[in-house]
C-alpha positions as CSV (number, residue, x, y, z in Angstrom):
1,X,32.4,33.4,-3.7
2,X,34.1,32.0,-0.6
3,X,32.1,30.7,2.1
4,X,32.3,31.6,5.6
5,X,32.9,29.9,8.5
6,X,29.6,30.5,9.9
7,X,28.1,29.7,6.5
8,X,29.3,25.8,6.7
9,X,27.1,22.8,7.0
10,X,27.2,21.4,10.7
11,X,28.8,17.7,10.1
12,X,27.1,14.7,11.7
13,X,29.6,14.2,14.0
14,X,29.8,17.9,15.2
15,X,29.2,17.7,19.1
16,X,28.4,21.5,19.0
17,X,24.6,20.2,17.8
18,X,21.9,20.4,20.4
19,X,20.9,16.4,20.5
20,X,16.6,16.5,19.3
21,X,14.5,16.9,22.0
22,X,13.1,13.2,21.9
23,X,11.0,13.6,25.1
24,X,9.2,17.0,23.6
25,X,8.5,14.7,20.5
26,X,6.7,11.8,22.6
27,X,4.9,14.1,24.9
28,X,3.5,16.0,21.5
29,X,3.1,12.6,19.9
30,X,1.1,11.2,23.0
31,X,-1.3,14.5,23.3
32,X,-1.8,13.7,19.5
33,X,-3.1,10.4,19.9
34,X,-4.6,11.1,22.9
35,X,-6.5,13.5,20.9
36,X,-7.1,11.4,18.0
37,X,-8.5,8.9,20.0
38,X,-10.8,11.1,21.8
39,X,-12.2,12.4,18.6
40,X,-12.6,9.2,17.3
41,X,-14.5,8.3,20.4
42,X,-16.9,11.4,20.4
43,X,-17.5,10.4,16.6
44,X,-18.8,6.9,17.9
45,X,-20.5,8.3,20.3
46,X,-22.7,10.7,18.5
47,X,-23.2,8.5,15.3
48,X,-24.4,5.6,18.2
49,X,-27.0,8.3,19.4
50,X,-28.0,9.0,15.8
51,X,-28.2,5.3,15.1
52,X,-30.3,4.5,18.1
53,X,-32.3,7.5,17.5
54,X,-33.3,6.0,14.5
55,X,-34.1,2.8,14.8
56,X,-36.4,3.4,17.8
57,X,-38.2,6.0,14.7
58,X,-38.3,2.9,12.9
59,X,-39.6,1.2,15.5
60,X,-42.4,3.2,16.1
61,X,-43.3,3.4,12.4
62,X,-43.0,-0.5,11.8
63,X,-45.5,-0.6,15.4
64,X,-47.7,2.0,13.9
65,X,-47.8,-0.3,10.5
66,X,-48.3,-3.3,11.7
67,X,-51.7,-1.8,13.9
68,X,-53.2,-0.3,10.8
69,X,-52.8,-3.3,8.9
70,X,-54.0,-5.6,11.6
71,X,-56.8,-3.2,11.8
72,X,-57.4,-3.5,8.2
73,X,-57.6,-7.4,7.9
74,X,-60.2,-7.0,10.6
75,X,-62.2,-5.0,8.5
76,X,-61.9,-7.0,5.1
77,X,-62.6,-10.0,7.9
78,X,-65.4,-8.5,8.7
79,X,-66.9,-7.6,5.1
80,X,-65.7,-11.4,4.3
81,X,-68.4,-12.3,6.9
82,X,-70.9,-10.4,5.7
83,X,-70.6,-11.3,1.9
84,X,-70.7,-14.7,3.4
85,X,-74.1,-13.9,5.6
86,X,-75.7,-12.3,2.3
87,X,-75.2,-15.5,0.1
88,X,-77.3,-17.4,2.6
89,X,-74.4,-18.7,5.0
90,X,-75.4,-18.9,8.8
91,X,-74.0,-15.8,10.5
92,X,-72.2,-18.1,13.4
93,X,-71.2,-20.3,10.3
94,X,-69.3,-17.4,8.4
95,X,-67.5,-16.7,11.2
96,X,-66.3,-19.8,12.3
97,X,-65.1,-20.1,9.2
98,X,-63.2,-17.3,8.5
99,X,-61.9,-17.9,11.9
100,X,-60.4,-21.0,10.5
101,X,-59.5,-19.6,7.6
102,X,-57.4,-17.1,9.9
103,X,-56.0,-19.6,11.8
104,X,-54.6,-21.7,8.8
105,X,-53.3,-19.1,7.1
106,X,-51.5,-18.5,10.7
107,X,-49.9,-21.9,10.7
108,X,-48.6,-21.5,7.3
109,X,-47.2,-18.4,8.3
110,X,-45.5,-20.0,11.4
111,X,-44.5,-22.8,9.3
112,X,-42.6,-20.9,6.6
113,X,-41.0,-18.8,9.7
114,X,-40.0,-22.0,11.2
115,X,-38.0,-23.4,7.8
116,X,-36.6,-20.4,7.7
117,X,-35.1,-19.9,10.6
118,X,-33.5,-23.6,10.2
119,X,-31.5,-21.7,7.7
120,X,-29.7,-19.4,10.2
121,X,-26.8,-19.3,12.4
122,X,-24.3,-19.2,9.8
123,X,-24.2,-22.9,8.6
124,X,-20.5,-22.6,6.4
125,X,-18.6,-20.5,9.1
126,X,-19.5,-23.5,11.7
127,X,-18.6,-26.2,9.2
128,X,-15.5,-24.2,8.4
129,X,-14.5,-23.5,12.6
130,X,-15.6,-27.6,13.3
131,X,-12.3,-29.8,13.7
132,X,-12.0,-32.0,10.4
133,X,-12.7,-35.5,11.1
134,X,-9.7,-37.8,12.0
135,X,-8.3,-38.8,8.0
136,X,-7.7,-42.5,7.3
């Protein structure tokens, strides 16, 4: 088998090679990214809609909650009071003090909210970013 002269490798120095076509390759290379990045983009976007979609559902539910149980304390309030008026208590009486009762229970709640929130604000990444005291 005898190879042909058309049948021989082209040599990296052969000047009969048409140089690449580097421009093609970066204007395909750009419409690529530019692509990528505009799927990426319309991926944010929908999964932003999605998201805000459903928190605001959330929202509404957590609303919707929080009236039925404020509606439901009132009515165990309200039986409270009357157990209360049926022992013997004064009916003004009962409901002052459930009222207070309310209203310390409130305070508590405010209180525990208020050492709790003391813990926030990331406490070790701020002692982490403060400058370190001058050493001796």
């Amino acid at each position: 088998m005898s190879l042909q002269e058309d049948d021989r490798p082209v040599a990296a120095s052969d000047t009969s090679a048409p140089p690449p076509d580097l421009v093609g390759h970066a204007a395909s290379l750009a419409r690529e990214v530019c692509g990528l990045v505009h799927d990426h983009l319309e991926l944010a976007t929908l999964e932003s809609r999605l998201f805000i979609g459903r928190v605001l559902w959330m929202a509404s539910i957590a609303v919707f909650s929080a009236l039925v149980l404020a509606s439901a304390w009132l009515v165990l309030t309200g039986a409270a009071v009357l157990v209360l008026i049926s022992v013997g208590v004064a009916p003004a009486m009962a409901m002052t003090l459930l009222a207070a009762t309310n209203v310390l229970l409130a305070l508590v709640g405010w209180l525990l909210l208020r050492r709790t929130s003391a813990r926030l604000g990331w406490p070790a990444t701020q002692r982490k970013l403060r400058p370190l005291a001058a050493c001796p």
